[in-house]
C-alpha positions in Angstrom: -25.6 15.4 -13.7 -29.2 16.0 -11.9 -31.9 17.6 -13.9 -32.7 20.5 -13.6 -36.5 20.4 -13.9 -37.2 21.4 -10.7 -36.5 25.3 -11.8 -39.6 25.9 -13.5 -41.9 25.1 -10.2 -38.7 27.5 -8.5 -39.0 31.4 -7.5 -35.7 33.0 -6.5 -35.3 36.4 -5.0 -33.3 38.8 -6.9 -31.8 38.9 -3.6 -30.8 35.7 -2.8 -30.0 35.1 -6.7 -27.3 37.7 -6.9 -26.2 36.1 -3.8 -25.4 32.4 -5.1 -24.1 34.0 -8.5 -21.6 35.8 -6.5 -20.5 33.1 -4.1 -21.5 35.3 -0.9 -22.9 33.5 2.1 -26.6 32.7 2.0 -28.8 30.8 5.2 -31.8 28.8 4.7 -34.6 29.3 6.8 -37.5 27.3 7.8 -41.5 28.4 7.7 -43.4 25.8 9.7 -42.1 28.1 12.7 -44.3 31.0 11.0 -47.0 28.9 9.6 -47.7 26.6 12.5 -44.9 27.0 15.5 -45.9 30.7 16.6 -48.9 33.1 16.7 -49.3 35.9 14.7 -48.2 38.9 14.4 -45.3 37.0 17.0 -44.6 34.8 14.2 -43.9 37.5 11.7 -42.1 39.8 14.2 -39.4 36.8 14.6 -38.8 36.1 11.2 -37.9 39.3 10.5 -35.6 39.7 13.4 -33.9 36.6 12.2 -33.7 37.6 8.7 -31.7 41.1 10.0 -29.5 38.8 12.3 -28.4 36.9 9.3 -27.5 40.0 7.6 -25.9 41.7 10.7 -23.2 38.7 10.3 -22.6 39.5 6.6 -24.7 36.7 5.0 -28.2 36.8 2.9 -31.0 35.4 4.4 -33.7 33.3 2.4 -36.8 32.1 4.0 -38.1 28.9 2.1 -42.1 28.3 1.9 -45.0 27.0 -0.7 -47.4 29.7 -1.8 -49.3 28.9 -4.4 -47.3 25.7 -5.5 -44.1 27.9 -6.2 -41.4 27.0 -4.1 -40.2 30.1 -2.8 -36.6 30.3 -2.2 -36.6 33.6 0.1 -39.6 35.5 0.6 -41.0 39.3 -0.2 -42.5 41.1 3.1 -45.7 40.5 1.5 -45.0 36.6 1.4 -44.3 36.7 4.7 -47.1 38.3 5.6 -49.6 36.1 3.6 -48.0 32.8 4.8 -48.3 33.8 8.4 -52.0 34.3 8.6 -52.9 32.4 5.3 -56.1 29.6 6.4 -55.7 26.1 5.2 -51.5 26.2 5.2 -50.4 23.2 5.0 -47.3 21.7 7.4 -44.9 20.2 4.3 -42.6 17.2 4.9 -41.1 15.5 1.9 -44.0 13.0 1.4 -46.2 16.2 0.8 -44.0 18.1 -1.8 -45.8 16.9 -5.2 -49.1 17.4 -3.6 -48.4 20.8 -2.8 -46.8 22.3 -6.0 -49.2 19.8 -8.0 -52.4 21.4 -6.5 -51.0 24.6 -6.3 -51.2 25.0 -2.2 -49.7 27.2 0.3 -47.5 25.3 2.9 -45.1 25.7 5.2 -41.5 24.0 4.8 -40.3 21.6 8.0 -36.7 20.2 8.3 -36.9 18.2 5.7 -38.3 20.2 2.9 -36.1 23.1 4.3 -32.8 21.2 3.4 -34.4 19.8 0.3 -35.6 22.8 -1.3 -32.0 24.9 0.1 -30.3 22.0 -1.9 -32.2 22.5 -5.1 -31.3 26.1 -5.1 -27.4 25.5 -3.8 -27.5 26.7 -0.3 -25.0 24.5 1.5 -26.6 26.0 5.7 -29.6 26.4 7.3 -31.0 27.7 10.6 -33.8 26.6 12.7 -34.9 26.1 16.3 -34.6 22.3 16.6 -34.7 19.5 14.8 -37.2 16.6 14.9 -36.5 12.9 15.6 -37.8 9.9 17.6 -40.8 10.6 19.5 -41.2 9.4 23.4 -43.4 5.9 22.9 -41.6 5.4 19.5 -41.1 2.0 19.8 -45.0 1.3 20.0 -45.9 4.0 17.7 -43.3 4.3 14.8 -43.3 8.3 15.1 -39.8 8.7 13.8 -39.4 12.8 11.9 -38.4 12.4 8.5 -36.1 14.9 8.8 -33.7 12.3 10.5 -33.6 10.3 6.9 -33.2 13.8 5.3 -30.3 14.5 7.1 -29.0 11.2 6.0 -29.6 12.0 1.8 -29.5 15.8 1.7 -26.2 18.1 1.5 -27.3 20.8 3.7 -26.0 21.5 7.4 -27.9 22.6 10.0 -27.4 24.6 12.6 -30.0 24.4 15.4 -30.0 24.2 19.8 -30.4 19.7 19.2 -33.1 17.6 19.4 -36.8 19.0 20.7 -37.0 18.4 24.2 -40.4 16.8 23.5 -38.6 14.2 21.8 -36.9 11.0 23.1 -33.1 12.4 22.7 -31.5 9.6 23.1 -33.3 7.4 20.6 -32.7 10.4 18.4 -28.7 10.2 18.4 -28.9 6.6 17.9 -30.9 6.8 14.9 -28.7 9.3 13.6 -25.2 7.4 14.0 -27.0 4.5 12.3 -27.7 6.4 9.5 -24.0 8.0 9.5 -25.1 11.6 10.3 -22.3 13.6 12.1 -23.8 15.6 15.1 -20.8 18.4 16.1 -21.2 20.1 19.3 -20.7 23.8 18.6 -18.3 24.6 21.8 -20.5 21.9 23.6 -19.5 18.0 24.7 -23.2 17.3 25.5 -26.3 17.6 22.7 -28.7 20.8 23.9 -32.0 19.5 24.2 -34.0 23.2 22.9 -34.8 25.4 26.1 -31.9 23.5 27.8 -28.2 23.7 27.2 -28.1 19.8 28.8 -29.6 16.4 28.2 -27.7 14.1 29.6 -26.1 12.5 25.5 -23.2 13.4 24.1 -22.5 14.4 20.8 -19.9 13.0 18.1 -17.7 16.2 18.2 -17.1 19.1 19.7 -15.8 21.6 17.7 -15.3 25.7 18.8 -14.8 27.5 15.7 -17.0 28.1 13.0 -14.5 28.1 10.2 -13.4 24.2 11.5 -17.2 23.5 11.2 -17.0 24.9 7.5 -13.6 22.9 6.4 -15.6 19.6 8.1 -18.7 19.8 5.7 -16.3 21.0 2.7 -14.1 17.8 3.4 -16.9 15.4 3.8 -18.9 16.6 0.7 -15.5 16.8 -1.4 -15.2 13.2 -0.8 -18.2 11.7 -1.9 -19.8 11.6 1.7 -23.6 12.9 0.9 -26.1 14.0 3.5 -26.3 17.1 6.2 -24.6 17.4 9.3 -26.2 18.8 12.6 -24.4 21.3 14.8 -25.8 21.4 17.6 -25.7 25.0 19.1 -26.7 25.6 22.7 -29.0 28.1 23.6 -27.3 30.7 25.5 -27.1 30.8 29.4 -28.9 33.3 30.1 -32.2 32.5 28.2 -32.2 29.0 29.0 -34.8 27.7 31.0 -34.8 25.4 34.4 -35.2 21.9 33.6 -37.3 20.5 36.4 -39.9 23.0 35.2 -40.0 22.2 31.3 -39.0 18.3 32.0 -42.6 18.9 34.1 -44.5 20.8 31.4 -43.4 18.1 28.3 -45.0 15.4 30.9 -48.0 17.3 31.2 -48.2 18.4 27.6 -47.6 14.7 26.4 -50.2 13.1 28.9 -52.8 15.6 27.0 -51.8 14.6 23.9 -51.8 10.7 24.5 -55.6 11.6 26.0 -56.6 13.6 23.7 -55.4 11.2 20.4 -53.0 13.5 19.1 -50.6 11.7 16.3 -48.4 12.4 13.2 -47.7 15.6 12.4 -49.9 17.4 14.9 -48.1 16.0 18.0 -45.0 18.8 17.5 -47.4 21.7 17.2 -49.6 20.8 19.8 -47.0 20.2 22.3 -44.9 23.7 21.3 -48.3 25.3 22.0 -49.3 23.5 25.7 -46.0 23.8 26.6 -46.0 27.8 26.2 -49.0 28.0 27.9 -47.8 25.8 30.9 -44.8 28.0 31.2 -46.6 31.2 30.9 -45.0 32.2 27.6 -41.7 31.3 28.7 -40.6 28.9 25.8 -41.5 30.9 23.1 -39.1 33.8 24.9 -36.6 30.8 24.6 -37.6 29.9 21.3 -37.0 33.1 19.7 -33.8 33.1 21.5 -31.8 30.1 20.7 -33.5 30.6 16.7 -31.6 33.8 16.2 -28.5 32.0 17.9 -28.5 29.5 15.1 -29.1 32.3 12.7 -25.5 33.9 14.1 -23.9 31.0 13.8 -24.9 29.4 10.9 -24.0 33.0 9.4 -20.5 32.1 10.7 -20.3 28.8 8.6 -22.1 30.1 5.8 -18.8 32.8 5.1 -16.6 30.2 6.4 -17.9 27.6 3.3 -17.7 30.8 0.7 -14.3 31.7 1.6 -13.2 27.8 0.9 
């Protein structure tokens, strides 16, 4: 039996509470996307909108962040607000978790501290844009996301459009089959790569229905299996961009990184941004997109897990 220690650094919503009392369908959501992937008020504007597509599908949404060294699992309107245009916000992987809550910071949850924290509080899906992985030049630089080991250790699925497209893809998948990570195709053979339904990888399994996604992760965690899953949700048609012309922005983007010494944690951010701004605000259109996509779907597993 794990301890439960962790409760006293915890804050629940009454919300979200009531919700995991009563079995009902509840979705994780990340902040870094509020905190350091989007302007404000845009930031805000979208995680609002994705909160109310959550609860357009029937499930409770629950925004994760660090204010104040409280992990927050869901957030007020005046949470939101503060960690959206807080200074000095910290961008939290699970390296930085005791730092935070110890010195009583504000942060922002990634991937990784997403799953852990939905985990600690007993929400089994979470929703995000894309996931992180093997950088391009990995194999010189070691910039592997930690979210790929989380996926590996933590019982949470998630629902997002693949791999960033700023990310070597196919590095990616091999890392995860190594580490025994399922990556299910939602109605898709081929692993979306963020703005882009295609990359050129498959996935492990392509699954249609939401409610076969659901019996999977029940099976695998009734057995013993621990860690996530990744289903991999295509952005939809019609908001999908044309990849000659973000294939051409990444290039650009990463050329100003390399020149500019950009490494670690600051690479993803500072690529998101350059590549907005090469595409005249196109991608974050896209973005905002293919997040509340996940959020439907991830919805869609979320009842499919409480009705088992």
């Amino acid at each position: 039996m794990k301890s439960r220690e962790f409760e006293k650094y915890m804050d629940i919503t009454p919300e979200v509470k009531d919700a995991l009392e009563k079995g009902l369908p509840v979705v994780a959501l990340e902040s870094t996307i509020i905190t350091h992937g989007m302007p404000y008020p845009k930031n805000v504007e979208t995680a609002l909108m994705v909160e109310d597509e959550i609860r357009k599908y029937g499930a409770v949404p629950a925004t994760l962040a660090i204010i104040k060294g409280r992990l927050k699992i869901g957030l007020t309107r005046e949470e939101l607000d503060y960690v959206a245009t807080a200074k000095d916000v910290m961008k939290c992987s699970r390296r930085d978790i005791a730092f935070v809550v110890s010195g009583k910071k504000d942060a922002g949850t990634t991937v990784a501290t997403t799953m852990i924290m939905a985990e600690m509080a007993g929400i089994k899906v979470f929703a995000t844009g894309g996931i992180g992985g093997v950088h391009r030049g990995a194999e010189t630089s070691m910039d592997i996301s930690a979210d790929l080991d989380e996926f590996a250790r933590t019982n949470v699925a998630v629902v997002c459009a693949g791999a960033k497209s700023i990310l070597d893809i196919g590095l990616t998948l091999e890392y995860l089959e190594t580490k025994g990570v399922p990556v299910i195709g939602y109605g898709t053979e081929e692993m979306p790569a963020f703005y882009t339904r295609e990359s050129g990888f498959k996935v492990d399994f392509k699954i249609d229905s939401a409610e076969e996604i659901a019996e999977l992760l029940n099976v695998k965690w009734s057995i013993g299996l621990d860690g996530g899953a990744i289903i991999a949700n295509p952005i939809p048609e019609e908001f999908a961009m044309d990849k000659a012309v973000i294939d051409t922005a990444i290039s650009q983007a990463l050329a100003e990184a390399q020149a500019e010494g950009i490494k670690g944690k600051k690479v993803t951010p500072f690529m998101l941004e350059k590549v907005m701004e090469l595409t005249g605000g196109e991608s974050l259109e896209s973005n905002i997109k293919l997040v509340l996509n996940n959020a439907k779907v991830a919805s869609w597993i979320a009842a499919g897990l409480s009705k088992i």
